[in-house]
N, C-alpha and C positions, 0 to 999 in steps of 0.2 A: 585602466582596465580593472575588472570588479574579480577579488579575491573568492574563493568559496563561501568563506563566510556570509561577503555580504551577499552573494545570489541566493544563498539559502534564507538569509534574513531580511533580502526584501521581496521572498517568494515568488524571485523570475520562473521558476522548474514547477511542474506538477508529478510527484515523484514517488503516487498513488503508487505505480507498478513499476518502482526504478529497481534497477539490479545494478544501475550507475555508483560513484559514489563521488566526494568532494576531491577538485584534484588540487596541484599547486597554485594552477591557475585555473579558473573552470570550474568544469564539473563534467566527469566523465561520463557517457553516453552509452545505454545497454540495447544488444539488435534484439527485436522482437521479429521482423518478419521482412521478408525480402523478395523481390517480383524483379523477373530480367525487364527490361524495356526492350520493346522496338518492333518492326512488323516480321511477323513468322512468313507470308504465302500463304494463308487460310483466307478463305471466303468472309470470314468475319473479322479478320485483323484493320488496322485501322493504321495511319501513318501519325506521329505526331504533329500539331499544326498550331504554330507562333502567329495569331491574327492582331488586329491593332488592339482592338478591345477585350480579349478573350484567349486562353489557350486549350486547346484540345488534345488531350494526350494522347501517344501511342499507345499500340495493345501493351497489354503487361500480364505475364507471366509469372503466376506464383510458384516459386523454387519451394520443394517439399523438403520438411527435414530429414535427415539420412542419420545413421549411427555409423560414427569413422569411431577407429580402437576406443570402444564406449563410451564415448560421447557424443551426443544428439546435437547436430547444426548442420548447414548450409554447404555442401560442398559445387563451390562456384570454378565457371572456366571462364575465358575473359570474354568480358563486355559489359554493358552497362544495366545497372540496376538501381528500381527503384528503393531506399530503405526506410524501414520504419523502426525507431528508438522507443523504450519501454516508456520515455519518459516524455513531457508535456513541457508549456510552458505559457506562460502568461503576461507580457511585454509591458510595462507601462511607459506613456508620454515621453521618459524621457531616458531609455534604455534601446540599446539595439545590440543585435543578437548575431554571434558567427559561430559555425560548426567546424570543424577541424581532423583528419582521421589523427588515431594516435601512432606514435610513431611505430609499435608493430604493424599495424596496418602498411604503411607506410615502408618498411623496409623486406614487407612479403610482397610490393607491388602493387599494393591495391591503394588508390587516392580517393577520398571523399573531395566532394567540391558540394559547397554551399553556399546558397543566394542569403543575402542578408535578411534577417529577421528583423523585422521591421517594427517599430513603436509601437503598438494596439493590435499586434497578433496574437493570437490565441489558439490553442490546440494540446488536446488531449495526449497524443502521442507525434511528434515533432515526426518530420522525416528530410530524407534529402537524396542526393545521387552518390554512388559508388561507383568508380569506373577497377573493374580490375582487369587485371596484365596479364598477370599469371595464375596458375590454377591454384585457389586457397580452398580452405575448410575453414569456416569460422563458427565456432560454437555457440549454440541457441544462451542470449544474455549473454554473451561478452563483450566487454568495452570496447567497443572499435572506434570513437568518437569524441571528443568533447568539444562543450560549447562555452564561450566567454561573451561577456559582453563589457560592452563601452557608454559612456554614459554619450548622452546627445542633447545637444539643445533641446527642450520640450516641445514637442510638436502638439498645434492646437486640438481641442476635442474633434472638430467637424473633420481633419485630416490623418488623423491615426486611421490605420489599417485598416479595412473591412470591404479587400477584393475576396476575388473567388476562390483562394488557399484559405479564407479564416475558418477553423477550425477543420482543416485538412480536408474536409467532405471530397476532395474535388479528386485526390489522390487514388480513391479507392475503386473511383467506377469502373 
């Protein structure tokens, strides 16, 4: 597994807009913006849909920021959401990429689950799923996450990544 150091020194992170910072192992992850997943009952919601070649999100719901005893973030009740991290990242050949929630997160009840970030992915601001439990408030930029990564056999140029997550487009529709 790759120290801070080396993710910062072989520029896995794009860390333009990080509020994250280098952890022990890692590098911790800043929330920028968060949307519940799932279908409401509106005439224009939509269901999410796992096809063979394709996947089609559910509606998504952007959670507005709120001020709890003055501070401006998210006040969430349980269920699942989509998240988005201040920060980016840029995969090469022979790096792959896990997200993690940190352990506050983790002992308020709320879990991050995250799909593996894949050799020749790229994207401006990462994102992934939060399932929570119980009702949090998490502050606009606070570290709810970190990501590690593992080195990997080098995967060839014609097979690194470039489905329909590269560069997140697909998250936001």
């Amino acid at each position: 597994m790759l120290n801070a150091q080396q993710i910062l020194e072989e520029g896995l992170l794009k860390l333009e807009n990080s509020h994250g910072k280098p952890a022990q192992v890692g590098y911790d992850l800043s929330l920028r913006e968060v949307n519940q997943i799932g279908y409401r009952g509106t005439p224009d919601s939509r269901i999410g849909k796992v096809l063979k070649d394709k996947t089609e999100l559910a509606t998504y719901t952007p959670i507005e920021l709120k001020n709890v005893d003055g501070a401006r973030g998210w006040f969430l009740y349980p269920g699942a959401y989509d998240i988005t991290f201040n920060e980016g990242c840029k995969i090469p050949e022979d790096r792959v990429g896990l997200i993690r929630q940190r352990s506050s997160m983790l002992r308020n009840g709320t879990v991050l689950h995250s799909s593996v970030f894949d050799p020749g992915f790229e994207t401006t601001f990462m994102g992934t799923v939060m399932v929570v439990n119980e009702v949090i408030f998490i502050e606009e930029n606070a570290r709810v996450a970190q990501i590690y990564f593992h080195p990997c056999v080098p995967v060839a140029k014609e097979d690194l990544y470039n489905g329909q997550w590269q560069g997140d487009t697909q998250r936001n529709k």
